[in-house]
KETOR-520463 format. One line per 3 residues: their letters; for each residue x, y, z of C-alpha. Coordinates in steps of 0.05 Angstrom, whole numbers, plus 32768, in hexadecimal, padded with zeros to 4 digits. Last residue first. Example, Ala and Ser with C-alpha at 12.3 -4.5 7.8 and 13.67 -1.06 7.14 Angstrom:
<rs>
SA	8111:7FEB:808F  80F6:7FA6:809C;
</rs>
This chain:
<rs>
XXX	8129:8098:7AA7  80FD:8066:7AB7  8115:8028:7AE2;
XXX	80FA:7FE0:7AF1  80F1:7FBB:7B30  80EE:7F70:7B24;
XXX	8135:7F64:7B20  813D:7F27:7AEE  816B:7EF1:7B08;
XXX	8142:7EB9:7AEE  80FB:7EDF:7AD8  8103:7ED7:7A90;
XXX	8106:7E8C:7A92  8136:7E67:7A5C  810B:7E42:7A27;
XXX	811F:7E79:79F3  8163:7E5D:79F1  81A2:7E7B:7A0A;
XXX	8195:7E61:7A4D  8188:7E1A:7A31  81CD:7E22:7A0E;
XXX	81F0:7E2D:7A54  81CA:7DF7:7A73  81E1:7DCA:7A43;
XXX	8227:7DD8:7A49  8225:7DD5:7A89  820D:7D8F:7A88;
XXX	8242:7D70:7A59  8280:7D8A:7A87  82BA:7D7D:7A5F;
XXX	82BA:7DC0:7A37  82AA:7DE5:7A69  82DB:7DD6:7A9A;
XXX	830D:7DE3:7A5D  82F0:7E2B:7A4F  8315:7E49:7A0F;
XXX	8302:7E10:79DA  82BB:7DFA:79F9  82AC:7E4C:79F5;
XXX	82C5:7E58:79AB  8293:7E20:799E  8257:7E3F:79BE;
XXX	825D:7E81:79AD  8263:7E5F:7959  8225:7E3B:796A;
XXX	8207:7E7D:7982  8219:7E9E:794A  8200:7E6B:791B;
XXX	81B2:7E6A:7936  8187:7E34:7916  81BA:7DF8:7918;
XXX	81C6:7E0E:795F  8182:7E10:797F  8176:7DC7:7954;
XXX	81B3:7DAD:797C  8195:7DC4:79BA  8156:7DB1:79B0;
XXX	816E:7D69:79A7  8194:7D75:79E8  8152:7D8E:7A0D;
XXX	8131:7D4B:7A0C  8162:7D1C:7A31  817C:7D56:7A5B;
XXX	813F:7D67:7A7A  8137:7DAE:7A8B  8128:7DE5:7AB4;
XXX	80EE:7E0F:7ACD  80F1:7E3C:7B15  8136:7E53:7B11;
XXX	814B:7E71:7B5B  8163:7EB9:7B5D  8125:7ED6:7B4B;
XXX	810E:7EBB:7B94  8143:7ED7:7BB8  8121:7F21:7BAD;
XXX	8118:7F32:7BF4  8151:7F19:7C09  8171:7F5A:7C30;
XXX	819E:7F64:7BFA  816A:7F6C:7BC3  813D:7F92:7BF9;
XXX	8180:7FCA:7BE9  81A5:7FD3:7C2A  81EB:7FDC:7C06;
XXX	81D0:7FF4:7BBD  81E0:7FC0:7B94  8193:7FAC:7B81;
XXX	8181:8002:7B80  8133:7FF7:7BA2  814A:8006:7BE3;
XXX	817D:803D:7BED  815D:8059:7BA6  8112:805D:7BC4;
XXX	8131:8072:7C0B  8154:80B0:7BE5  8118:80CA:7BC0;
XXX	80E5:80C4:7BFB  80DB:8117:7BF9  80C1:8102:7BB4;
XXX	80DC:810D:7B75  80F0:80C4:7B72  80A9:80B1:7B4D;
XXX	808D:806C:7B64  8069:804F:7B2D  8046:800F:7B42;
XXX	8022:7FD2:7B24  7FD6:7FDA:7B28  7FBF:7FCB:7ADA;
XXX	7FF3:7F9F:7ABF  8036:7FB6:7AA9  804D:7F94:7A66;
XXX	809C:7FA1:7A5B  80C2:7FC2:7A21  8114:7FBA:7A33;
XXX	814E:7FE1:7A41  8185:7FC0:7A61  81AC:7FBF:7A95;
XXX	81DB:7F90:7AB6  81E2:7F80:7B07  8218:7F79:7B34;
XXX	820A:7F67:7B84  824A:7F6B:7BB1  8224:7F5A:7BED;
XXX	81E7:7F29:7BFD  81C3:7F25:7C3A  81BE:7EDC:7C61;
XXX	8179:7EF9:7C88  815A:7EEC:7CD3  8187:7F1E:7CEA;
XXX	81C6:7F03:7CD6  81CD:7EBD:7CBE  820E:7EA3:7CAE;
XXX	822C:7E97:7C65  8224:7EE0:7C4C  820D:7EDE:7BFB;
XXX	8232:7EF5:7BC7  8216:7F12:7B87  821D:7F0E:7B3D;
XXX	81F8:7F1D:7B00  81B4:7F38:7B11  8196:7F4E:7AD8;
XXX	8171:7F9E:7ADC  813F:7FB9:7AAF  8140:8007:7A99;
XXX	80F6:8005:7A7F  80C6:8017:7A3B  808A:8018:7A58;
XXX	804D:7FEC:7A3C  8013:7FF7:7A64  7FD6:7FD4:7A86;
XXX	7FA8:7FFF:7A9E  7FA3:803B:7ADD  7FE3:802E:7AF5;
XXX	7FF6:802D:7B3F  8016:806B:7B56  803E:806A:7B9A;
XXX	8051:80A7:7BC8  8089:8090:7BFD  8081:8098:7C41;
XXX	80A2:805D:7C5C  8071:8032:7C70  8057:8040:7C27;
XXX	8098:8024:7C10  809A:7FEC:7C3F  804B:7FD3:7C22;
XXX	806A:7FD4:7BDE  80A3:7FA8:7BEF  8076:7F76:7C06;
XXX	8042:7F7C:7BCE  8074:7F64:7B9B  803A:7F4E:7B70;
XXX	802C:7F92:7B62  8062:7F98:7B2F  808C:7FCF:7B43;
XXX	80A8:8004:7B0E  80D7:803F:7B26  80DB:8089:7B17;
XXX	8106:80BA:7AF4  8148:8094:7B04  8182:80A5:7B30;
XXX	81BC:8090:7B0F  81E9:805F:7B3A  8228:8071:7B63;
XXX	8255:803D:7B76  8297:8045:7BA7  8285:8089:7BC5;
XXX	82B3:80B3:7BEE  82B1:80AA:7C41  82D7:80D5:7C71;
XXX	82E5:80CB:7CB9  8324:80AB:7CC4  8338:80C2:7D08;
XXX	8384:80B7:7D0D  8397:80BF:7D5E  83B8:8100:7D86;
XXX	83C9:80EF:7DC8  83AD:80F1:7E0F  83BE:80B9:7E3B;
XXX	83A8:808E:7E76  83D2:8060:7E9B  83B7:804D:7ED9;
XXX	837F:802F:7EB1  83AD:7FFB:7E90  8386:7FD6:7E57;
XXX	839A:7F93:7E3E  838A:7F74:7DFE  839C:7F1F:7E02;
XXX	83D6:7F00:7DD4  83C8:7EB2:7DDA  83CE:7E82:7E14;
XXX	838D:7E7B:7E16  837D:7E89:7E62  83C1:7EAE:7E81;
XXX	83BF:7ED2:7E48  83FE:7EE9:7E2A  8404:7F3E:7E2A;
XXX	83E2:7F68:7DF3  83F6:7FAC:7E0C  83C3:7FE9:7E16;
XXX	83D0:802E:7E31  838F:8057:7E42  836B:8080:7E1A;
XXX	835B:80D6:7E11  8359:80DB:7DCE  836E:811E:7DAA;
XXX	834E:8117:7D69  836B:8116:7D1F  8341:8118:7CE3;
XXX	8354:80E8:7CA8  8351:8101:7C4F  836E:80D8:7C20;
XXX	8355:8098:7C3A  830E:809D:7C20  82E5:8061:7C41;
XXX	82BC:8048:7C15  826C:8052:7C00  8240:8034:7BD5;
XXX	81F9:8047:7BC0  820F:808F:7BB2  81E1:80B3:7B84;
XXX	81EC:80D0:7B33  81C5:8106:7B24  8188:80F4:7AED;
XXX	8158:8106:7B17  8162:812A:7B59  8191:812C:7B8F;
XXX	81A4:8165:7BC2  8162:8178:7BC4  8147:8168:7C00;
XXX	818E:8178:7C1C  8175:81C2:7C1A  8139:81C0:7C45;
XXX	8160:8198:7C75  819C:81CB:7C70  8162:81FC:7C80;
XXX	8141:81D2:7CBA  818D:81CF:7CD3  8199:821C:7CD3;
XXX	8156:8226:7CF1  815C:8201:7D29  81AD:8215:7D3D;
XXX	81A0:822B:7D84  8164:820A:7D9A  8181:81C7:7D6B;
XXX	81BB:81D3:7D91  819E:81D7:7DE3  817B:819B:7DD3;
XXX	81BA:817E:7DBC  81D8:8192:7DFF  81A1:8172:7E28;
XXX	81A7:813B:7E04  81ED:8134:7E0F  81EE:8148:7E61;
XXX	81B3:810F:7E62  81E6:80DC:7E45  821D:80F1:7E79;
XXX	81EF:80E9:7EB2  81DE:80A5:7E96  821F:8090:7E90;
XXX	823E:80A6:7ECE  8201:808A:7EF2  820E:8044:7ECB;
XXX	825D:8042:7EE5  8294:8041:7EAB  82A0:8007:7E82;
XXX	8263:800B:7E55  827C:8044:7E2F  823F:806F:7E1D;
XXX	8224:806B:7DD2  8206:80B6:7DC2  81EC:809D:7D7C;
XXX	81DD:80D7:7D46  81AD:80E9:7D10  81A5:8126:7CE3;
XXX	8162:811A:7CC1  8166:811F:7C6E  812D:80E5:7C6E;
XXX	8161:80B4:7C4C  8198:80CF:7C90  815D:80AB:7CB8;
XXX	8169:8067:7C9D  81B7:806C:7CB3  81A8:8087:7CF5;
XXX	8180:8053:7D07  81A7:8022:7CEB  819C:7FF1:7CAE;
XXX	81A4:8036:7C81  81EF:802B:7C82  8211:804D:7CC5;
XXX	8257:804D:7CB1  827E:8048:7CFA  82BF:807D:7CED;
XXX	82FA:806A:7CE7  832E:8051:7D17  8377:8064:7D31;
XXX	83B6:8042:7D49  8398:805D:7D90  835B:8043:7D8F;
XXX	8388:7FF9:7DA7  8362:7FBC:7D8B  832E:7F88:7DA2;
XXX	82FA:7FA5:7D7B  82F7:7FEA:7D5B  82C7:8020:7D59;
XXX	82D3:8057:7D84  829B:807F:7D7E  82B2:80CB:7D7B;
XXX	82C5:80EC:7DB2  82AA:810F:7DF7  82B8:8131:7E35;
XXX	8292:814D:7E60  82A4:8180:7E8D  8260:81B0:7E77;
XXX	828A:81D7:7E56  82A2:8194:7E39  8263:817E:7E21;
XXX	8253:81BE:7E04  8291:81B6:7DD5  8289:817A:7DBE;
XXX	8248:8185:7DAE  825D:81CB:7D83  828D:819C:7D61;
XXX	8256:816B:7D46  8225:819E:7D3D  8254:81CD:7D11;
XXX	8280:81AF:7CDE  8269:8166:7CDA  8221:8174:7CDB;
XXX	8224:81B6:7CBC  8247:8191:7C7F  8217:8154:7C84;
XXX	81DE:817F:7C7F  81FC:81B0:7C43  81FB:8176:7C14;
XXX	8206:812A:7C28  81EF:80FC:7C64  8222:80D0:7C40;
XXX	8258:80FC:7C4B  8244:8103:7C93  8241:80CA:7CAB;
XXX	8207:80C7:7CDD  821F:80D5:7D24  8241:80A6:7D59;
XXX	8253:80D0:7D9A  827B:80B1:7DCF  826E:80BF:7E19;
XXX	828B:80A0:7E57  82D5:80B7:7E34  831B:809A:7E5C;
XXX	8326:8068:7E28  8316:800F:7E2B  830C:7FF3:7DF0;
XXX	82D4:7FDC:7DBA  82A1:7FEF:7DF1  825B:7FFE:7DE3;
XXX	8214:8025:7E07  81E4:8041:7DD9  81A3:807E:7DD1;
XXX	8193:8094:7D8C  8185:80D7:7D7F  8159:80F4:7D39;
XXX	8164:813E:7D20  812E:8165:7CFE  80FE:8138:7D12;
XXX	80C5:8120:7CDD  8091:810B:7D1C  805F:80E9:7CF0;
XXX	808E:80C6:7CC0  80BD:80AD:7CFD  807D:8091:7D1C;
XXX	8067:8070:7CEE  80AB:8051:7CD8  80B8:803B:7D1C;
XXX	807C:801C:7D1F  8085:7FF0:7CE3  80D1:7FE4:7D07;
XXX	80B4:7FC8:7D45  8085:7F99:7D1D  80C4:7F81:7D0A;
XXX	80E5:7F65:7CC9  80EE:7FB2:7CB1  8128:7FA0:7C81;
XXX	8139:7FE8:7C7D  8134:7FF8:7CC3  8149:7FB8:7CDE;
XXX	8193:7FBB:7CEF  8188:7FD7:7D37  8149:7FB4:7D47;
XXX	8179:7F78:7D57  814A:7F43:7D4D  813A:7F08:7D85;
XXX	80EF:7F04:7D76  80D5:7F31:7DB4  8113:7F5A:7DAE;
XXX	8161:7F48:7DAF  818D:7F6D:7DD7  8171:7F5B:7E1B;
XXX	815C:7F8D:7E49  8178:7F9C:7E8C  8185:7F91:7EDD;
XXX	81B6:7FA9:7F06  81CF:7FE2:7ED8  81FF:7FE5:7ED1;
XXX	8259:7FD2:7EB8  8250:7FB5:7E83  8284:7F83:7E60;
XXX	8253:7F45:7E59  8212:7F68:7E50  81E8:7F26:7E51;
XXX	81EB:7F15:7E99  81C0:7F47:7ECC  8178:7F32:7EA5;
XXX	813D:7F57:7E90  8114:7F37:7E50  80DF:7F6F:7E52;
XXX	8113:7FA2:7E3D  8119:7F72:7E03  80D6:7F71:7DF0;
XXX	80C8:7FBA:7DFA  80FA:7FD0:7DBE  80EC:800A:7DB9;
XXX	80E8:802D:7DFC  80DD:8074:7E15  80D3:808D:7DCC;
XXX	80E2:80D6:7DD4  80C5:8119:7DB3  80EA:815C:7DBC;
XXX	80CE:81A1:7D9F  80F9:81D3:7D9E  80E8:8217:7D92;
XXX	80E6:8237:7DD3  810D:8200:7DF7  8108:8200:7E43;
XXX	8147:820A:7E70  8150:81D2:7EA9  812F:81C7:7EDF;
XXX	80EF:81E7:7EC2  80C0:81B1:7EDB  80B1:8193:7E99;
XXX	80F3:819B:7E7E  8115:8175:7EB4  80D7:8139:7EB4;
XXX	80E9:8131:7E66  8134:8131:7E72  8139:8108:7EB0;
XXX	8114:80C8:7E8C  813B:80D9:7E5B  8173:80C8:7E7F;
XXX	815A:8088:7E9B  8149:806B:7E51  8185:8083:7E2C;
XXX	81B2:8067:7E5A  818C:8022:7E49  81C8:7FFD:7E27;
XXX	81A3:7FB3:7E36  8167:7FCF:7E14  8184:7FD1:7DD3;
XXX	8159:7FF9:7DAB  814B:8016:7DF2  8143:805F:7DE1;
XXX	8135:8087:7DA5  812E:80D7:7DA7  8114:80FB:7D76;
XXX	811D:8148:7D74  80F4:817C:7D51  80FB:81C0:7D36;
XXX	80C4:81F3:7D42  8098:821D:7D18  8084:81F9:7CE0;
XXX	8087:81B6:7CF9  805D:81BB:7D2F  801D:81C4:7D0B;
XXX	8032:8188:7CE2  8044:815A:7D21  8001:816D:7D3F;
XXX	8027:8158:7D89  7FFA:8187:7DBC  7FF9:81CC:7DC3;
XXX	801E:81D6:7E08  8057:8204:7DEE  808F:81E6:7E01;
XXX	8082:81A0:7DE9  8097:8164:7E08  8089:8125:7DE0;
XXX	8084:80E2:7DEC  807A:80B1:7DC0  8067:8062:7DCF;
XXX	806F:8021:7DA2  8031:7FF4:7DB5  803E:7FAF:7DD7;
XXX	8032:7F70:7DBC  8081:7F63:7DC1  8092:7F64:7D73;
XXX	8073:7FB0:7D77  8031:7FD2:7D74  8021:800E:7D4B;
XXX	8027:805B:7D67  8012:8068:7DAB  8012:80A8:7DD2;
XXX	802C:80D1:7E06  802C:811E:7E15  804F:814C:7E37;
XXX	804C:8195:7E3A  800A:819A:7E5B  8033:817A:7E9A;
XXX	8011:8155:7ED1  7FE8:8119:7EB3  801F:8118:7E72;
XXX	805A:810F:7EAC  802F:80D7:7ECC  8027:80B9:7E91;
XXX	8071:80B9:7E82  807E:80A0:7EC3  804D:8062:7EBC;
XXX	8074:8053:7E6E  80B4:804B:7E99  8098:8029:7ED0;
XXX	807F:7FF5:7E9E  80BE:7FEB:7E79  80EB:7FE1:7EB8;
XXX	810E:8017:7ECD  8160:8018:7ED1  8187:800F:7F0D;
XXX	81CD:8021:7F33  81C8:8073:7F26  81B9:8076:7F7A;
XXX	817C:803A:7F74  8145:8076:7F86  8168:80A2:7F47;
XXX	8163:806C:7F16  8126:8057:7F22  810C:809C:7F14;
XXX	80EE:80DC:7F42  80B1:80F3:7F2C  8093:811F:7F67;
XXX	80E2:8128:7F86  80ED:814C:7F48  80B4:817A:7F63;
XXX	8075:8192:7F59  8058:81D2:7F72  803C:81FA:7F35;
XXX	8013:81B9:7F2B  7FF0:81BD:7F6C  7FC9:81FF:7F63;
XXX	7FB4:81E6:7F16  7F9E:81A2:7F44  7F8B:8165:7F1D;
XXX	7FD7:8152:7F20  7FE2:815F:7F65  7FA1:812C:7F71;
XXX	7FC6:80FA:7F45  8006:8100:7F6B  7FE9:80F8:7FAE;
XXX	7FCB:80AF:7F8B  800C:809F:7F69  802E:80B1:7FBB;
XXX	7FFE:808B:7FD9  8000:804F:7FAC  8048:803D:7FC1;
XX	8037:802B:800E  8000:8000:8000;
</rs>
C-alpha cells in the first residue's frame, strides 16, 4: 500500500492548476535516481512515468503509433514548448524538431534513464526551455528485449543491474532492419518517422572496441554520403560545436572508436552507417542523424549523466542553429535529380585523414596466461594524450544514373507495400501499356555463407542493361523519383546498390531457373538450333577450342546452347524493376 499513496497524491496535484505550479523533481523521480545511478526502469515504469508527465505537464504528450514484434504498441513522446499539441504539420513550419530513439538495444539503456531526466527537466523548468524546438522521444523501441531483463548478456559492461536483451521479441537486431523492415517494430518505425519528419534524428548506444579515457563517443551519419550543404554543416559546424559544449560543460568527447581488439592509437576510420542503421536510413530522408554510444567500461551513472549532458547540448544546437539546418535540409532535397549520377557505393578515400587528440591508455599484447596466445592489455595507470589518424572521408566506388521513374509489376506486392511505408508516392497504370524500359540482368553476385539477420545478403552484385519493349498490365507501378522519397527509391530499388531489396533476398526467386531440360530430347534440338543459326554454331565451336573444361563437359555444353535458344526462360536472372529515363 505504501507506493499507491504517493501515484494517488500525485494524481490529485495533477488535477490541481494551484498544485501544478508546485511540483517537484522529487514528484517524478526515476529508477535510476532511487537505485544511486546503479539501475535502469523496467518497460512498464518507464511508459507509467511518461503518463504521469503527460497528466501534469500540457507540454507533454504520449501516444501510440503501430504495434511491435512484442505485442506491444511503439510509443512517442513529445515535449513541446508551447503547449499546442503534436500536429506534426502545424509544427513543422515554425519549429525544428528532434527525434530521439532509445533502447534499440535495450541492454545499452543510457538513453532510456537519461531521457527520462530530460523530459521531466524541461517540464519543470530545471533546465532552460526551447523556444523553437520541439523534441519528441521514443522511450523504448524495442519492448521485447527490454522485457527479456537479465544481469549476464553484456559481457564487458560495467551497469546497470538488470537490462534488456539485444535481440527483440523474434531475436532481430532492430539495428540493421530499417531497410529490410522484417519487424513489426520497423513498420512502426517508419510511421512514426514519416509523421514526426525531424530535422535531426538521435540514437541512444553503449560499445567498447577498447579501453580510452572518453565516457562519451559520438557516432554521426557520414558525412559525405549525407551529401550537399547538410553533410558540410554537419561535419563543419554541429559536430565541432558538440564537442565543444561538452567540454565547457567538462565533458569530454570523441569520435566512435571503432575497432576490435586493437590499439585506437595506430588509428581508425570512421563507422559507415549504410542505410541498415538508423542513422543510415534517415540520412535518405535528408535528416542529420547521430549515435551518442557511451563506453561501457565506465560506471552506469557516469554514463547516463554524460548522455543527458549530450542531449541537452544538442537541444541547445538545433535552438541555436534551427534555421540554418532546416535550410541545408531544404537545400539537400535537391541535391540529386534526374539524370545526375548517385552514389550507391562508397570507399574509404585515403587521400584525405583528420587527426584527433585521443585521450587512451597504453596497451601491449602480452602472453595469456589462458590461450597461450598474444592477449590486448590495457594499463589504466597509464593514460595518454596523443595525436591519432582519423580517417574520416568516404569517395564513391559506383555511381548509377538516376532514372526518370521506375516500373514495378504488381505482383511484387511486398516491395510495394515497403515503399508506401516509406512515404513514397506510387502510380498504378490505368491499362495495359507498352513502355519502352531500361531492363536490368543479373550477371554475378556473391552471397554471405552465415546467416545474419534472418537473411544470407548478397554483395558485389553486377548487372547488364538493356533496352527492351515490355507489356505492363493494368495496376503495375510507376514510381516517379521526383519525389521527396527520391533517394530511398534508388538506395533500394538500384540491384547493386549496398542495401538494395536485391541484396536483402528479396528477389532470390529470379535467381533460381524454374523450366529446364531433358537431355535426351533437347540434343536433337540442339543440333537443329545450330544448323539454322551459323553464328551461333561458329560461338559455339570457337568456345569448345578456347575453354578445355568446356569442351569435355557434355552437360554444360548443353545447357549453354539451351540458354541461347528460345526455350531459355525470360525471368532467370531478370530484375523485375524496370527503368525510364
Amino acid at each position: 500500500m505504501k507506493k499507491i499513496f504517493p501515484f494517488i497524491f500525485l494524481i490529485l496535484a495533477c488535477n490541481s492548476e494551484s498544485k501544478k505550479t508546485n511540483l517537484s523533481k522529487e514528484d517524478f523521480v526515476t529508477v535510476f535516481e532511487t537505485s544511486d545511478g546503479k539501475e535502469t526502469a523496467t518497460y512498464f515504469e518507464i511508459i507509467s512515468f511518461y503518463k504521469d508527465l503527460e497528466r501534469c505537464f500540457d507540454q507533454v504528450s504520449i501516444k501510440t503509433i503501430g504495434e511491435t514484434d512484442s505485442g506491444y504498441p511503439l510509443h512517442l513522446v513529445t515535449f513541446n514548448p508551447k503547449a499546442i499539441g503534436d500536429n506534426f504539420p502545424d509544427l513543422r513550419e515554425d519549429n525544428r524538431i528532434i527525434l530521439i530513439n532509445n533502447g534499440i538495444h535495450p541492454g545499452e539503456p543510457d538513453g532510456i534513464d537519461a531521457t527520462m531526466l530530460l523530459f521531466r527537466d524541461l517540464a519543470l523548468g530545471l533546465v532552460p526551455v526551447p523556444e523553437n524546438t520541439i523534441i519528441c522521444a521514443i522511450p523504448v523501441y524495442n519492448i521485447g528485449g527490454c522485457l527479456n531483463r537479465n544481469s549476464t548478456s553484456r559481457t564487458n559492461q560495467n551497469g546497470p543491474k538488470a537490462y534488456g536483451f539485444r535481440g527483440n521479441a523474434r531475436n532481430y537486431d532492430l539495428n540493421r532492419d530499417f531497410i529490410k523492415s522484417d519487424t513489426k517494430n520497423a513498420h512502426a518505425f517508419a510511421k512514426l518517422f514519416h509523421e514526426v519528419q525531424p530535422d535531426v534524428f538521435i540514437d541512444t548506444h553503449v560499445s567498447n572496441g577498447a579501453d580510452y579515457q572518453y565516457t562519451l563517443t559520438h557516432l554521426f551519419t557520414q558525412h559525405n554520403k549525407l551529401g550537399g550543404k547538410l553533410g558540410s554543416l554537419l561535419h563543419k559546424s554541429v559536430m565541432p560545436k558538440l564537442e565543444t559544449k561538452l567540454k565547457e560543460k567538462s565533458w569530454d568527447i570523441t569520435p566512435y572508436v571503432n575497432v576490435f581488439n586493437r590499439r585506437p592509437e595506430i588509428g581508425f576510420s570512421q563507422f559507415f552507417d549504410s542505410p541498415r542503421y538508423s542513422t543510415g536510413y534517415t540520412t535518405l530522408f535528408n535528416t542529420l542523424g547521430m549515435m551518442v554510444e557511451t563506453h561501457m567500461l565506465k560506471p552506469y551513472d557516469k554514463r547516463v549523466k554524460g548522455t543527458y549532458e549530450l542531449l541537452l547540448s544538442m537541444l541547445e544546437i538545433v535552438e541555436e542553429d534551427g534555421l540554418e539546418i532546416r535550410q541545408a535540409q531544404m537545400e539537400n532535397s535537391t541535391n540529386w535529380k534526374i539524370g545526375d549520377e548517385y552514389p550507391i557505393q562508397w570507399e574509404l578515400d585515403t587521400s584525405k585523414v583528420s587527426t584527433l587528440m585521443f585521450k587512451g591508455y597504453e596497451g601491449e599484447f602480452i602472453p595469456s596466461a589462458l590461450t597461450g596466445a598474444q592477449r590486448l592489455k590495457f594499463n589504466r595507470n597509464k593514460p595518454f594524450t596523443k595525436e591519432v589518424i582519423y580517417k574520416n572521408y568516404f569517395k564513391p566506388k559506383q555511381n548509377v544514373v538516376i532514372p526518370s521513374a521506375y516500373v514495378i509489376p504488381k505482383g511484387w506486392h511486398n516491395i510495394i507495400d515497403l515503399l508506401k511505408l516509406n512515404g513514397a508516392k506510387l502510380n498504378p497504370l490505368e491499362q495495359d501499356t507498352i513502355i519502352q524500359v531500361e531492363a536490368y540482368r543479373i550477371e554475378n553476385y556473391k552471397t554471405r555463407q552465415n546467416p545474419y539477420e534472418g537473411h544470407y545478403p548478397h554483395y558485389d552484385t553486377a548487372t547488364s542493361t538493356s533496352n527492351i519493349e515490355m507489356a505492363f498490365q493494368k495496376g503495375d507501378i510507376i514510381v516517379s523519383t521526383n519525389q521527396p522519397a527520391m533517394r530511398y527509391l534508388v538506395e533500394t530499388l538500384e540491384p547493386s546498390a549496398t542495401d538494395s531489396f536485391f541484396n536483402w533476398n528479396f528477389f532470390d526467386t529470379i535467381l533460381q531457373q524454374k523450366e529446364g531440360f531433358s537431355p535426351y530430347v533437347w540434343e536433337d534440338k540442339a543440333q537443329m538450333l545450330l544448323k539454322t543459326n551459323p553464328k551461333l554454331q561458329i560461338e559455339y565451336n570457337l568456345k569448345k577450342s578456347y575453354n578445355e573444361d568446356f569442351a569435355q563437359n557434355w552437360y554444360a555444353q548443353l545447357e549453354w546452347l539451351h540458354k541461347k535458344s528460345p526455350h531459355y526462360e525470360k525471368a532467370h536472372l531478370q530484375y523485375p524493376i524496370y527503368r525510364l529515363k
